[in-house]
VOGU-3710 file (C-alpha; in Angstrom, 3 decimals, decimal comma):
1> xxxxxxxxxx> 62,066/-4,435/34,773  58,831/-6,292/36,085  56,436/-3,439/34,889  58,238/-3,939/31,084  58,025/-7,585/31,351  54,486/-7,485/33,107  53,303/-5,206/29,942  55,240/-7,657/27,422  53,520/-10,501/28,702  49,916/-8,630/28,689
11> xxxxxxxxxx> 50,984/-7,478/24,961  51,798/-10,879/23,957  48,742/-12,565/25,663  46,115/-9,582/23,922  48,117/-10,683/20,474  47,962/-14,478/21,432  44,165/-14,238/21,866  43,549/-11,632/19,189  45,545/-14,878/16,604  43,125/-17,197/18,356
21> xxxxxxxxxx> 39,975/-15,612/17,862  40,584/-13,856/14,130  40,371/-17,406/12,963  37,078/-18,156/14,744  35,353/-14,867/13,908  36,598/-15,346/10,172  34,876/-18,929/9,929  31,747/-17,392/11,714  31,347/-14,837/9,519  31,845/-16,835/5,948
31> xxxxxxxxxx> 29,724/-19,242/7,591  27,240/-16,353/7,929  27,848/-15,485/4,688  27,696/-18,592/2,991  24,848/-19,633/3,524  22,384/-19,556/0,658  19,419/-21,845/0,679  19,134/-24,353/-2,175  15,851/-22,682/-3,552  17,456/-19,027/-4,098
41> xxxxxxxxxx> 16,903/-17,416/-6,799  14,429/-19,673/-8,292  10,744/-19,989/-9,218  10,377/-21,194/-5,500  11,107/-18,020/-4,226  7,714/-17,139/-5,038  5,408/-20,112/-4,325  5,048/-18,750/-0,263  3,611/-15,616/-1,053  1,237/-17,678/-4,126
51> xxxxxxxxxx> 0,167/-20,189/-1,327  -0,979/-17,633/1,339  -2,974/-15,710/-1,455  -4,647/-18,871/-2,765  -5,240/-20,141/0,423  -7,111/-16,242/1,455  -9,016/-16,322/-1,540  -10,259/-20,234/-0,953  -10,550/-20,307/2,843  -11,303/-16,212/3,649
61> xxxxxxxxxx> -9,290/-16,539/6,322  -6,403/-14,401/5,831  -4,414/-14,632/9,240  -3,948/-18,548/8,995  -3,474/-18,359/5,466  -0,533/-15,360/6,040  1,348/-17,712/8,272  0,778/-20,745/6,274  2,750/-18,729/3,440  5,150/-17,444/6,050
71> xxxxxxxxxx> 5,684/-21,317/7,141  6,404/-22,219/3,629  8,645/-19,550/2,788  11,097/-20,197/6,297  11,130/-24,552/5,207  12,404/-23,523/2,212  15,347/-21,090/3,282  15,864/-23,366/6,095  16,088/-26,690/3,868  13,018/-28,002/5,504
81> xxxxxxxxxx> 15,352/-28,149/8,843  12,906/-27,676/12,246  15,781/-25,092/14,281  16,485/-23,017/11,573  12,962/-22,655/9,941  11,746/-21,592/13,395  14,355/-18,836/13,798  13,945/-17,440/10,831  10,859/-17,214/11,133  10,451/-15,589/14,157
91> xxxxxxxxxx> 14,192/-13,703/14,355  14,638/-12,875/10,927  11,179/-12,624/9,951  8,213/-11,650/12,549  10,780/-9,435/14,850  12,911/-8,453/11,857  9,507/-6,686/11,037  8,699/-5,209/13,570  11,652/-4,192/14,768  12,191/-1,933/11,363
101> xxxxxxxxxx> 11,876/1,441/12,050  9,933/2,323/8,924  7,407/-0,293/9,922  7,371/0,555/13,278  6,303/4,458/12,098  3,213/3,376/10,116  2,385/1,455/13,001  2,762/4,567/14,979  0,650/6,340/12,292  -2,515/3,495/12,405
111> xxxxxxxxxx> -2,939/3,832/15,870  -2,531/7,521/16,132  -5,671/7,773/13,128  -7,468/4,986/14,920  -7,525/7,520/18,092  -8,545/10,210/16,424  -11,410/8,543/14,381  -12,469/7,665/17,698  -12,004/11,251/19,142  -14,246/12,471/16,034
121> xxxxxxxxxx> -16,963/9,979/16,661  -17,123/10,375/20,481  -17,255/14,056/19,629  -19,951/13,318/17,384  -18,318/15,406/14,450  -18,519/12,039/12,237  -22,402/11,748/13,295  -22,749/15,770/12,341  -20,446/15,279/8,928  -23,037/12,981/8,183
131> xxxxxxxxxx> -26,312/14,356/8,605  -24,720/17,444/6,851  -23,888/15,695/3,933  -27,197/13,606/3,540  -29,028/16,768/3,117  -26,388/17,514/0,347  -25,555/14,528/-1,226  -28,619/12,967/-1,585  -27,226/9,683/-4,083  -25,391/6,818/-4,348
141> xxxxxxxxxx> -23,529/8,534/-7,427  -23,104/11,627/-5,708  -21,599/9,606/-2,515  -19,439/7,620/-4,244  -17,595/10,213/-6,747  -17,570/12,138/-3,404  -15,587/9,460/-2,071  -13,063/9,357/-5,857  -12,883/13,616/-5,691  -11,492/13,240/-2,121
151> xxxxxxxxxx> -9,317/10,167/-2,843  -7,394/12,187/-5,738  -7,177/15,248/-3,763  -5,234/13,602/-1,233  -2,360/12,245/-3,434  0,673/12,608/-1,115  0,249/9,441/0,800  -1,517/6,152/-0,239  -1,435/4,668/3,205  -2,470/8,689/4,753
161> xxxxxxxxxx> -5,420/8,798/1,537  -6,515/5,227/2,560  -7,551/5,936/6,400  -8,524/9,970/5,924  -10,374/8,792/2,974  -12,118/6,285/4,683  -12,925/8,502/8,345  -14,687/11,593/6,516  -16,560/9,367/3,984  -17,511/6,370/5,448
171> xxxxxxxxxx> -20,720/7,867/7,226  -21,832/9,355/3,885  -21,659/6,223/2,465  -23,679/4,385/5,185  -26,131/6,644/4,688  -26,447/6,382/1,107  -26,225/2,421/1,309  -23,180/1,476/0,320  -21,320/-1,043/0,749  -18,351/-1,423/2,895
181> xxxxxxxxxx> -16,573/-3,579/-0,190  -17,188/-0,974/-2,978  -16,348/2,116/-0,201  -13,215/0,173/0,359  -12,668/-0,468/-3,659  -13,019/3,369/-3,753  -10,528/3,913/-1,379  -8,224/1,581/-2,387  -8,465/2,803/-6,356  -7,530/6,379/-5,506
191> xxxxxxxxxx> -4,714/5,331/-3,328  -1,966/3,728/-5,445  -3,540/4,882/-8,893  -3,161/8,583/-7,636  0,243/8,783/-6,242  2,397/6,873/-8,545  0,666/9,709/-11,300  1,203/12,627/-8,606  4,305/14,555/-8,898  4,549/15,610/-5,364
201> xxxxxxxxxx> 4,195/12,499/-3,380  6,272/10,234/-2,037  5,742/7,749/-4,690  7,036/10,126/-7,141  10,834/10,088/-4,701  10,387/6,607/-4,062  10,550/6,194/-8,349  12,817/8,671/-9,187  15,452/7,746/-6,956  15,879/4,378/-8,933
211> xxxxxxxxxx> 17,101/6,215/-11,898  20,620/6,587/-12,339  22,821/9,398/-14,380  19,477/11,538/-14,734  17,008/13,530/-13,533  14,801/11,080/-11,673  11,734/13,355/-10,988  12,008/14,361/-15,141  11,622/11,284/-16,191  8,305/10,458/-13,983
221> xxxxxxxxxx> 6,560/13,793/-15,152  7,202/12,207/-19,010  6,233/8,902/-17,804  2,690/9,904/-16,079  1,149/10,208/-19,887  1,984/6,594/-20,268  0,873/5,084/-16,655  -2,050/3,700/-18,102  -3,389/1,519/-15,365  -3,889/4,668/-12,774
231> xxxxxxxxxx> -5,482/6,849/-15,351  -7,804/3,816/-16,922  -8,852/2,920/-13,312  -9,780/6,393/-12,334  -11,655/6,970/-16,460  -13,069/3,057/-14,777  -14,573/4,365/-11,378  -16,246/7,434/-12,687  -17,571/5,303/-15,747  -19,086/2,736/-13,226
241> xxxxxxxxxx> -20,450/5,120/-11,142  -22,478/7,153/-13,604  -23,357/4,011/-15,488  -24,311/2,715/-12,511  -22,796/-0,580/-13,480  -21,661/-3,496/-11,153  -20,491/-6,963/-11,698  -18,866/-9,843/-10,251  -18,827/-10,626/-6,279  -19,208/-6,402/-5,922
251> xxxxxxxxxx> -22,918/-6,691/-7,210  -24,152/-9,078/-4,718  -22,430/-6,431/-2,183  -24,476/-3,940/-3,085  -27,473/-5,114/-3,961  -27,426/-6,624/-0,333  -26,289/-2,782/0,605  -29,527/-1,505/-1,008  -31,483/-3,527/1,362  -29,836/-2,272/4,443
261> xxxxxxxxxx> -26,638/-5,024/4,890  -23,656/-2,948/3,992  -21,363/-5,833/4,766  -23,108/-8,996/3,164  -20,891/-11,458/5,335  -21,397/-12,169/9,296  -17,780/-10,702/10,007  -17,556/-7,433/11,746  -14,352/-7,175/12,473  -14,455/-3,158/13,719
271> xxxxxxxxxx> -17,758/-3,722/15,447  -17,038/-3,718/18,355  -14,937/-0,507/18,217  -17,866/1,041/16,368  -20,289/-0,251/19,226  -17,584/1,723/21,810  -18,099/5,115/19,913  -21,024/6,487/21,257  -22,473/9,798/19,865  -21,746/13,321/21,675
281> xxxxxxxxxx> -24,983/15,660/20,991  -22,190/18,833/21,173  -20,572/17,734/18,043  -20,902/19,880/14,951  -19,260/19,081/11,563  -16,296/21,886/12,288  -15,472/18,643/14,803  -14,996/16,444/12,221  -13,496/19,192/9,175  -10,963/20,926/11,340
291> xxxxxxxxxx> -9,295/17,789/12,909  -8,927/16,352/9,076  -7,424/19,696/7,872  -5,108/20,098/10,542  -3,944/15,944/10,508  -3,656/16,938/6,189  -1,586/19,927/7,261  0,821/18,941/10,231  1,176/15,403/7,963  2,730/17,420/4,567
301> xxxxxxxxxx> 4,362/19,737/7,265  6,110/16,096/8,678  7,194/15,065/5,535  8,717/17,700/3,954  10,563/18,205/7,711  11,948/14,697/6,737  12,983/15,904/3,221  15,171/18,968/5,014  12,945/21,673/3,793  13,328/23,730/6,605
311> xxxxxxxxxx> 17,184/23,422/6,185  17,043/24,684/2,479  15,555/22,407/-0,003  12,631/23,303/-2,292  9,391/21,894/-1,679  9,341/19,598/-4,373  12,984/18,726/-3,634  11,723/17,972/0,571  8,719/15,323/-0,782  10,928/13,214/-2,897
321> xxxxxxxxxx> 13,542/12,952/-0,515  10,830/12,675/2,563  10,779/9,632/4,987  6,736/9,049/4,506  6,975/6,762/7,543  8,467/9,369/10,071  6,730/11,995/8,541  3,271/10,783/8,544  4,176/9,744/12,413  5,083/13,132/13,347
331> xxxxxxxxxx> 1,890/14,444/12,032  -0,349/12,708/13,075  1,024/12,701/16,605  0,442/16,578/16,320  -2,386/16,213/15,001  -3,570/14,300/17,766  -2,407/16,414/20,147  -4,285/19,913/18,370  -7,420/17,717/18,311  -7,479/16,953/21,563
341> xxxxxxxxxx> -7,136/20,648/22,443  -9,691/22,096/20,182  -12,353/19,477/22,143  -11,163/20,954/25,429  -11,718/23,926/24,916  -15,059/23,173/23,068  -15,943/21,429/25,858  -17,084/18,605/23,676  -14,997/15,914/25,731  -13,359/15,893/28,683
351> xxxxxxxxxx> -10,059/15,055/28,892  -10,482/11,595/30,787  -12,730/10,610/27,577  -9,706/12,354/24,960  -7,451/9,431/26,748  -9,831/7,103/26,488  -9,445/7,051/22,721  -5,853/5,790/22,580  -6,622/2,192/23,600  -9,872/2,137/21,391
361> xxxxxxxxxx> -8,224/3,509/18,530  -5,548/0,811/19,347  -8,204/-1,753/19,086  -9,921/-0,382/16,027  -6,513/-1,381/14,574  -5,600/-4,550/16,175  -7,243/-6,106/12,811  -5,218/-4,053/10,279  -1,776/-4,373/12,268  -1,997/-8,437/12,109
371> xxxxxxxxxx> -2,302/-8,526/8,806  0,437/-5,682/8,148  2,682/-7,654/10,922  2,330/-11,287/8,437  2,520/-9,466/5,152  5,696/-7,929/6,298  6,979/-11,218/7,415  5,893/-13,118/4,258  7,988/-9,827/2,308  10,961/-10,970/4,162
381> xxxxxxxxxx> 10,197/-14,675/3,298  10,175/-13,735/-0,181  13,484/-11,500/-0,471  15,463/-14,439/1,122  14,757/-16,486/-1,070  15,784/-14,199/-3,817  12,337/-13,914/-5,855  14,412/-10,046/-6,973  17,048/-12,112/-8,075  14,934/-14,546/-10,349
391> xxxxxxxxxx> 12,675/-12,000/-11,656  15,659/-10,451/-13,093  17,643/-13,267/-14,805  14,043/-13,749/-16,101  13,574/-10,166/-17,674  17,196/-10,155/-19,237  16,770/-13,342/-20,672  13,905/-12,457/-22,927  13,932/-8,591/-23,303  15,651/-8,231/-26,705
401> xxxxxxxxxx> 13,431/-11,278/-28,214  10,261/-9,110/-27,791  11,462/-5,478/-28,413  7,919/-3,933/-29,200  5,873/-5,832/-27,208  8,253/-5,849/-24,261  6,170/-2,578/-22,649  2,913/-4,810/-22,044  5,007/-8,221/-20,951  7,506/-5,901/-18,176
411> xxxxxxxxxx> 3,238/-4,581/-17,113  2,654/-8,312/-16,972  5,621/-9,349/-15,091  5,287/-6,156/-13,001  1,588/-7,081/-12,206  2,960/-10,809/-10,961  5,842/-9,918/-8,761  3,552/-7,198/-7,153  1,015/-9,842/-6,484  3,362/-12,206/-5,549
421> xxxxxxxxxx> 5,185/-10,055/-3,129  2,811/-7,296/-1,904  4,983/-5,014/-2,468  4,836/-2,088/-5,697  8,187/-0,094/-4,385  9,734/-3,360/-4,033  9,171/-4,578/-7,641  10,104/-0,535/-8,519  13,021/-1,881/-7,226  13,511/-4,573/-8,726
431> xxxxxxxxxx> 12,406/-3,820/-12,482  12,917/-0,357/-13,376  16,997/-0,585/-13,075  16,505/-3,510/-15,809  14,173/-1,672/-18,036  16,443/1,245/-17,693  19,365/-0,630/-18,795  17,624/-2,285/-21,772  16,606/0,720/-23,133  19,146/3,198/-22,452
441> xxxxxxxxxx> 19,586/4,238/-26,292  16,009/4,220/-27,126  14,607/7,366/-24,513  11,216/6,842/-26,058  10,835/3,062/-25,491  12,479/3,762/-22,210  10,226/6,077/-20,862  7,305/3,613/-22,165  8,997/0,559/-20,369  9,536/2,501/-17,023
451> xxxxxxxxxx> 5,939/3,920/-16,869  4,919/-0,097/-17,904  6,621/-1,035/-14,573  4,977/1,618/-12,383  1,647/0,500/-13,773  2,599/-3,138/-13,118  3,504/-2,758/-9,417  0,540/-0,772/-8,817  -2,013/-2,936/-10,677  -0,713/-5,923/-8,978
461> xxxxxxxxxx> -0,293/-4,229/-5,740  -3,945/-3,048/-6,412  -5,102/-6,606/-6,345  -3,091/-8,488/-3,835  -4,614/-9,488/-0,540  -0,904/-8,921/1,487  -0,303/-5,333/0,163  0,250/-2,632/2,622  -2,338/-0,445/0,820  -4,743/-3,031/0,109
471> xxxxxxxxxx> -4,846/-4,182/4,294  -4,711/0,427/4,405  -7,926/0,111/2,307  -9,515/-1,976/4,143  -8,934/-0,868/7,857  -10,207/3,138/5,932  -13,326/1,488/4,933  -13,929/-1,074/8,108  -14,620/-3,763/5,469  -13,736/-7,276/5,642
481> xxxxxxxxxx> -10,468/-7,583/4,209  -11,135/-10,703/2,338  -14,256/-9,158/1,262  -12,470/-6,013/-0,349  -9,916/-8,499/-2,005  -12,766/-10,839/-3,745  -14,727/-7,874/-4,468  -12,095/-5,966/-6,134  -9,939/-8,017/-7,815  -12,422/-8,606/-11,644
491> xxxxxxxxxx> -12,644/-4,296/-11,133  -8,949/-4,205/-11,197  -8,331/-7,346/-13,264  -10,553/-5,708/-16,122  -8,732/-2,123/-16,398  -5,415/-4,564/-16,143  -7,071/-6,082/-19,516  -7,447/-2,667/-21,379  -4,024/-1,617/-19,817  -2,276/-4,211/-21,647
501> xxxxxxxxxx> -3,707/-4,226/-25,003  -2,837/-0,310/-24,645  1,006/-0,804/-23,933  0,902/-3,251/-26,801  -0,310/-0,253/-28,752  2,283/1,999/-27,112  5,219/-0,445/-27,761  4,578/0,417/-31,723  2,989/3,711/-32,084  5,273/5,136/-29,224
511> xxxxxxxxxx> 3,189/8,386/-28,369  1,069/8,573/-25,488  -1,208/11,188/-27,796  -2,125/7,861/-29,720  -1,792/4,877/-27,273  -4,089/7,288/-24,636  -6,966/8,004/-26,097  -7,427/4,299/-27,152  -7,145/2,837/-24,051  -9,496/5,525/-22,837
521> xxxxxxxxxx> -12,345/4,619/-25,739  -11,390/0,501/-25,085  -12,319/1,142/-21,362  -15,348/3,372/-21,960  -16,181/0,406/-24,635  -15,722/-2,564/-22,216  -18,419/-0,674/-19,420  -20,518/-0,499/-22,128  -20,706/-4,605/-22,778  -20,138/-5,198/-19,440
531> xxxxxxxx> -23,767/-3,368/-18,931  -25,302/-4,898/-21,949  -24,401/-8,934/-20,563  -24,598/-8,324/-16,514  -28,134/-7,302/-15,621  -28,178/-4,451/-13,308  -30,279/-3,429/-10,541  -32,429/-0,625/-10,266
//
């Protein structure tokens, strides 16, 4: 009788306290849930990332300016209140970043290529690369559509292109004089461009999977005709370079290059890593080749692992549903590891100078991972605030009033919100489900539209100063990253120009056999006056 009375009284206490708390946990969570900060969904959403990007460009200082941004985006969730701006900042924000695991893996990544650019210079395969290609590429021109040949040919990665990129060709472009801002223009240009026109990256999964009720990777391959910003700004680069035209902040860089100063300002900010790497006479350029082949190799091997390809998917079907993060971790950690190997049993380093690589590697990166930390942070800023949210009420409320014209104003809007925000899959993410609703009985305009917010994202994720690809592009090329952004931006800001007057074309003729070839004449054009009204140097 006391064990059934004992149990009824523990039954009735577990109920009692299970009545008591419901109530508590209910208000806690519509609290939670509640809450939406007065500014949401508003133009305000986007003034943080506009202040830390005005404040970069005016003040080249881009960590201070970053957290300026990041201070103005947690006031305004927080209604200018001192407890809950601070947490979000730091909770939601800073370790909300870095506790991601997709950020954490291209973390991961950075400092595993950081190691082994340091493995391949202490090896002195970099130094051998080098003097190999100087007594084959004896000119600027030659150096620098090098530099664009390798950038396309690497298409499955832009943050992978950005740093391999950067390792084989920076010491062929120091030795033909250029610049670190145009190597790091170079980079950057056949990063973005390339994938979102590459079929088999993981741009391509990252678009198609935002299409609904079709065949996502279809619709890309008919949009890639129309992605006029990537192809214009690859027709752009090869134009420059055998026109040998420069303009804008770039020309000072090089002209200063030509006279020995490949950077132009005082900052060095990889110096001192470079000063670390000293020169192994053992190396030979199979030091340098064979590490980049096998890093290419076990990094497509990664991602397709991610997409299940191993467990019965086709190959195409592996990269667009591959986790680029993971994968590109997983490679390069082998990578690393088969590197490390083939030097031991070179005997080119010893193993106690293999290790030795991991920390400098680390701090060959410490600049690029600050900035990625803040621009990841200022991202989350951003989406609290609901800049998505705004961006579409904005789009809906003025897509039927400009049917033919509304290709070239979703590029425009595209180019904003990637500028804004950093982010090109984001406003993917954002605009393409709108477009796609739009024009859902129109599969011409549609595929016109779509391609317009591809180009968008990438031109203005080309261009911004707290894009992942643009901070990639940078760290690749060892350049100032302020210096890259001020550099770049009239390059990309001119094929942006030509890019828009071609999807106003597109919105009317609706072919890309017409609206192509025009943009392709108006961009060969434009480097023609451009060459006629800036002087160049000889």
């Amino acid at each position: 009788m006391k064990t059934k009375l004992g149990k009824m009284f523990y039954a009735f206490g577990a109920v009692a306290a299970a009545v008591w708390c419901c109530p508590a946990v209910a208000l806690a969570a519509e609290e939670a849930e509640e809450y939406v900060p007065a500014m949401y969904g508003t133009f305000w959403a986007l003034v943080p990332p506009i202040v830390a990007i005005v404040l970069a460009l005016i003040t080249k200082e881009v960590y201070s300016s970053l957290f300026v941004g990041i201070l103005v985006g947690g006031l305004f969730y927080a209604g200018f209140g001192f407890e809950k701006t601070v947490t979000h900042i730091f909770e939601d924000g800073i370790v909300g970043s870095l506790s991601d695991s997709y950020n954490v893996g291209i973390l991961v990544f950075l400092v595993i290529l950081g190691a082994m650019v340091c493995l391949m210079n202490k090896a002195g395969g970099s130094a051998a690369f080098g003097r190999w290609a100087s007594s084959h590429i004896k000119s600027r021109a030659g150096a620098q559509l090098a530099t664009i040949v390798l950038g396309v040919l690497i298409f499955i990665d832009d943050y992978f292109n950005c740093l391999t990129v950067g390792s084989v060709m920076r010491p062929v472009a120091d030795k033909q004089n250029i610049s670190r801002a145009k190597l790091a223009y170079l980079i950057d240009a056949t990063a973005a461009p390339v994938c979102i026109i590459a079929p088999v990256s993981s741009w391509a999964a990252a678009v198609a999977g935002l299409v609904e009720g079709e065949d996502g990777f279809l619709m890309f391959i008919q949009a890639i005709p129309y992605n006029f910003y990537a192809i214009l700004t690859i027709v752009m680069m090869v134009g420059m370079v055998l026109m040998k035209i420069e303009f804008g902040p770039m020309k000072v860089h090089e002209d200063n290059a030509k006279r020995g100063d490949l950077y132009t300002t005082p900052d060095r900010p990889y110096g001192a890593a470079e000063e670390d790497m000293t020169e192994n006479g053992k190396g030979t350029v199979i030091d340098l080749v064979i590490p980049i082949l096998t890093l290419i190799i076990c990094c497509v091997i990664g991602m397709i692992y991610t997409g299940e390809f191993f467990e019965g998917a086709s190959f195409v079907e592996a990269f667009s549903g591959s986790d680029a993060s993971i994968g590109l971790m997983l490679g390069s950690a082998f990578g690393f590891v088969i590197t490390v190997a083939l030097y031991l049993v070179r005997r080119v380093l010893k193993f106690s100078d293999c290790m030795g690589c991991l920390p400098d590697g680390f701090k060959a990166m410490v600049p690029a991972i600050l900035i990625l930390t803040f621009a990841w942070t200022l991202k989350a800023m951003t989406n609290s605030l609901g800049a998505d949210v705004y961006v579409e009420e904005l789009v809906k409320a003025n897509a039927e009033s400009f049917v033919n014209f509304l290709p070239a104003i979703v590029f425009i809007i595209g180019c904003l919100l990637a500028f804004a925000t950093g982010t090109s899959w984001g406003t993917f993410g954002i605009l393409i489900p709108i477009v796609d609703a739009v024009f859902g009985d129109n599969p011409t305009m549609r595929i016109i539209a779509i391609s317009a917010c591809m180009a968008g994202a990438v031109c203005g994720d080309h261009c911004s100063p707290i894009s992942d690809t643009t901070i990639m592009a940078s760290a690749g090329a060892q350049s100032n990253h302020i210096n890259h952004v001020n550099t770049q931006l009239p390059y990309a800001v001119t094929a942006a120009a030509v890019s828009f007057v071609t999807y106003i074309i597109a919105g009317f003729v609706q072919t890309a056999w017409v609206a192509l070839p025009v943009g392709i004449l108006l961009m060969v054009g434009t480097l023609f006056v451009i060459k006629k009204i800036v002087p160049q140097s000889e």
